[in-house]
C-alpha positions in Angstrom: -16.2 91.1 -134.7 -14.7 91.8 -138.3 -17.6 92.0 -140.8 -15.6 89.7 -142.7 -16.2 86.6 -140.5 -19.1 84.7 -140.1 -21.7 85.3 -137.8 -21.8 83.2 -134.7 -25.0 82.2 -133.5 -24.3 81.1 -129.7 -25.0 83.8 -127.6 -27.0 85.5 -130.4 -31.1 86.8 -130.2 -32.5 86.0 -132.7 -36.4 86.2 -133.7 -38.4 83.7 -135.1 -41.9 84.8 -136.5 -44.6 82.1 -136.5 -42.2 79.6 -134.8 -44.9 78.0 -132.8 -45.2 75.3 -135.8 -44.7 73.8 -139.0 -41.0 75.3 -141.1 -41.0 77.8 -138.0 -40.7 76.0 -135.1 -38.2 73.4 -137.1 -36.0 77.0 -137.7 -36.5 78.1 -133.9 -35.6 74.4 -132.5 -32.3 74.6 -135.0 -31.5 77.9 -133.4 -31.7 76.7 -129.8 -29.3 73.7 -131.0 -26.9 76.6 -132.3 -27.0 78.2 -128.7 -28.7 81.0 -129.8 -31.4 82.9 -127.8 -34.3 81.8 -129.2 -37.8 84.4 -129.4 -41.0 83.1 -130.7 -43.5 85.1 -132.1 -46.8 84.0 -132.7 -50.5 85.2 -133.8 -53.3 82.8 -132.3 -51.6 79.7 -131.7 -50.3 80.4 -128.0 -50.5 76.4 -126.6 -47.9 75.8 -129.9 -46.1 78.4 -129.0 -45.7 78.1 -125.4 -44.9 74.4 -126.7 -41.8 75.6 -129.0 -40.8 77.3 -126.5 -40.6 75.1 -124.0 -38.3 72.8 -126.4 -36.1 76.0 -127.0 -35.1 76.2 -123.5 -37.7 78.5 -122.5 -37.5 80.7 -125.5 -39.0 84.3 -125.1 -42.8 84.6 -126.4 -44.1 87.7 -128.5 -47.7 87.7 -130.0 -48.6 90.2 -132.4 -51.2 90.4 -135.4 -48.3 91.0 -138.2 -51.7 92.4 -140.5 -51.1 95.3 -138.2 -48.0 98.0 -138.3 -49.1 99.0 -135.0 -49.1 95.6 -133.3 -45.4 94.7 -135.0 -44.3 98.3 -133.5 -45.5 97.1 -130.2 -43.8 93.9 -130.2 -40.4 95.5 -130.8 -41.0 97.7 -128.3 -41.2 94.6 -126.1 -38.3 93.1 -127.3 -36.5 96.3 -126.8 -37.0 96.5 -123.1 -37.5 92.6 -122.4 -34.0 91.4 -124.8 -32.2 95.0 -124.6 -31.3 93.4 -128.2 -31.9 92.1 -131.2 -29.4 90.4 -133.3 -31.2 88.2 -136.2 -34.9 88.2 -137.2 -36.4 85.1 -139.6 -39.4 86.1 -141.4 -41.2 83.0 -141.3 -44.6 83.9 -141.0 -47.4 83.8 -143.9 -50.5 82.7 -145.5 -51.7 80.0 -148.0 -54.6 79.7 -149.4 -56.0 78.3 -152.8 -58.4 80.2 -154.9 -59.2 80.6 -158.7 -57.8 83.8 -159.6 -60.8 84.8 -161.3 -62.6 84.6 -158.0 -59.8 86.4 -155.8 -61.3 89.3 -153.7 -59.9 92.4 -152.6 -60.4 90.3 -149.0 -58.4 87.5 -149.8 -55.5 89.4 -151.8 -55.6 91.3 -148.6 -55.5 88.3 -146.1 -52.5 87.6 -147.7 -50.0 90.1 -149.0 -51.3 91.9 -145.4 -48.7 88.9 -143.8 -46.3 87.8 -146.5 -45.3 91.1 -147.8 -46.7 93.9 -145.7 -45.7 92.3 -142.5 -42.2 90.8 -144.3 -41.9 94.1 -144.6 -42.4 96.3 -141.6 -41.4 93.5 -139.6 -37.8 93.6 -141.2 -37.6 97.8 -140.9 -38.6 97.5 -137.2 -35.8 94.6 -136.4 -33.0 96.9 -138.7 -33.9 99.7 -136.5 -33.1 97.6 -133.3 -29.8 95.8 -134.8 -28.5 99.2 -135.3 -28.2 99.6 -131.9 -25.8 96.5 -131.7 -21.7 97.4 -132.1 -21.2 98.7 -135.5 -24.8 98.0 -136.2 -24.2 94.4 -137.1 -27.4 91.9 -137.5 -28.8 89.2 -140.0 -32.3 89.2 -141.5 -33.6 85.7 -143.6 -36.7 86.3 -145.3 -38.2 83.4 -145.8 -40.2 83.0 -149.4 -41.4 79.9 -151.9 -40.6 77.9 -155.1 -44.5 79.8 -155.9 -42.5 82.7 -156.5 -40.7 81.2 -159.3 -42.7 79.0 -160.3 -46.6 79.6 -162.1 -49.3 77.8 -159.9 -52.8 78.7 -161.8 -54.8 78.6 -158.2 -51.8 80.4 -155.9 -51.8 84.1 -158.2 -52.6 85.7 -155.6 -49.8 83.4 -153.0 -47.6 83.6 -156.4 -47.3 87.4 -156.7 -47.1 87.7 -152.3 -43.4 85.5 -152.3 -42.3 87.1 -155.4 -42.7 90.4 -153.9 -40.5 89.2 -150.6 -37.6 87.9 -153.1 -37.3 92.0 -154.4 -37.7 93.3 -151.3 -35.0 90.9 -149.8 -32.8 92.4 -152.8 -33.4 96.1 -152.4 -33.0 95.7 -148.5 -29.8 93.9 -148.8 -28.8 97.0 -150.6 -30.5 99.7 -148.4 -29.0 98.4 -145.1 -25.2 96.7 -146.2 -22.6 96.2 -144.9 -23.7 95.7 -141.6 -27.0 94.0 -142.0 -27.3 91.4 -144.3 -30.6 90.3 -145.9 -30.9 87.3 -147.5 -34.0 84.5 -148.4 -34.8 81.1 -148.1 -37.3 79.7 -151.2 -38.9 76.2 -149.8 -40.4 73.6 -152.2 -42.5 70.7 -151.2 -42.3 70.8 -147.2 -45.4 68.8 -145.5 -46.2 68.2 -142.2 -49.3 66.7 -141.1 -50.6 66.4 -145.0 -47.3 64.1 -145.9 -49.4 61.6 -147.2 -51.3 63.6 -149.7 -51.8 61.8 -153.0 -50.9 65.4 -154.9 -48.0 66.1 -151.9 -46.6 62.8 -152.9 -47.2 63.2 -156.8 -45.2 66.5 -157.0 -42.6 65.3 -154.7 -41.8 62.3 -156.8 -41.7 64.8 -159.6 -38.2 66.2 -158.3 -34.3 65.0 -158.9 -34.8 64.7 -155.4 -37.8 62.2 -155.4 -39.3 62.8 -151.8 -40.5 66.1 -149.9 -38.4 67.9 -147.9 -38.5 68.6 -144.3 -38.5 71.7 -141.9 -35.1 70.9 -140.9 -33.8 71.6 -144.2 -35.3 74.7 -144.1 -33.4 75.2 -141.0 -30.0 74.3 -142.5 -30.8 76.9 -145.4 -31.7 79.4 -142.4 -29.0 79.0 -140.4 -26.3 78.9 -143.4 -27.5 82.8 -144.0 -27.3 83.6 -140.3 -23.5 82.5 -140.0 -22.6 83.7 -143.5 -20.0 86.8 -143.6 -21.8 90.2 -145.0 -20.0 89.3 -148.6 -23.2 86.5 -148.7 -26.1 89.1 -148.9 -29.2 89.6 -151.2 -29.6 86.3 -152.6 -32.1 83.6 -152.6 -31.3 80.1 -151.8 -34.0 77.1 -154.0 -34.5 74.3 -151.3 -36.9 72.5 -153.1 -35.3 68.7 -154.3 -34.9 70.3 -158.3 -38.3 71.1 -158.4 -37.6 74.2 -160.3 -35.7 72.1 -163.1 -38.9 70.4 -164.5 
């Protein structure tokens, strides 16, 4: 394959973490639709998982604590000898929660830059290592991030500063691992799923050009759009949030 054409997906392995719901299972059942070679990873929710993969054709399943470098070592491991490959990772997986900064504890800055940059992190070194076993060391990483780290959300510092930290680190990796491996990010704005009916969901959502959430499958379509892309599309960050950066 010329690095100058775009990557095609069928036939392709590509990982998924937390794909067993929400914006990641709505990447991983996108995937499956692209012929690709679906694997799901998951942390605790193994009936959602098995779930997802059931709809992905029967999509592989990895669980792993991503708080733990040891545990994502282990899972590529896995993948190593179950897959024998690995051609694209999504780095779905993170945290959320809502705290007044002023009351933010080592704990819960831990809970979450532990998943949504640590993890975003080692996850991405361990699936470069196994890409650059593929011919000329040729794979696609999509990191995905939020409008939060853009945007200033007075009870999501600690959320805020996690995303914003995965949009440098998609930069610098894009840099550290080109040609062959392109790294690239995904920023989501309002995406509900079971809380689509939430008075401040619906209040912020009719706050954008857009005028309605989004949906995981847009998500999907920004996912997949990096995955095909040629290695000339590589280090950026792609707003799918209806214009809600433009207030």
């Amino acid at each position: 394959m010329s690095e100058a054409h775009s990557f095609d997906l069928a036939g392709k392995t590509v990982l998924v973490t937390g794909a067993a719901r929400r914006i990641g299972r709505s990447i991983a059942l996108r995937l499956h639709q692209e012929g690709a070679r679906v694997l799901i990873h998951y942390s605790s929710s193994r009936a959602e998982a098995e779930h997802t993969a059931a709809e992905c054709g029967g999509a592989g399943l990895y669980q792993a604590n991503l708080e733990h470098v040891a545990e994502i070592k282990q899972m590529f491991g896995e993948i190593a000898e179950r897959e024998g490959r690995l051609d694209a990772l999504v780095n779905n997986a993170a945290r959320f929660t809502k705290l007044d900064p002023l009351q933010v504890t080592e704990t819960d800055w831990d809970f979450v830059h532990s998943v949504n940059l640590k993890a975003t992190f080692f996850v991405a070194q361990q699936a470069a290592l196994l890409m650059q076993r593929n011919a000329g060391g040729v794979g696609r990483i999509v990191n995905i991030s939020s409008m939060g780290a853009f945007l200033a959300w007075r009870e999501h510092v600690h959320y805020c500063a996690s995303k914003a930290g995965v949009i440098a680190l998609t930069r610098s990796l894009a840099k550290a691992l080109a040609p062959a491996i392109t790294v690239n990010s995904v920023a989501p704005g309002v995406i509900p799923f079971d809380e689509v009916n939430e008075d401040r969901i619906q209040t912020m959502a009719r706050s954008t050009p857009a005028g309605r959430p989004g949906t995981g499958e847009e998500i999907a379509g920004a996912v997949v759009y990096f995955l095909k892309a040629s290695n000339f599309v590589t280090g950026q960050t792609l707003q799918v949030d209806g214009g809600l950066s433009l207030r």
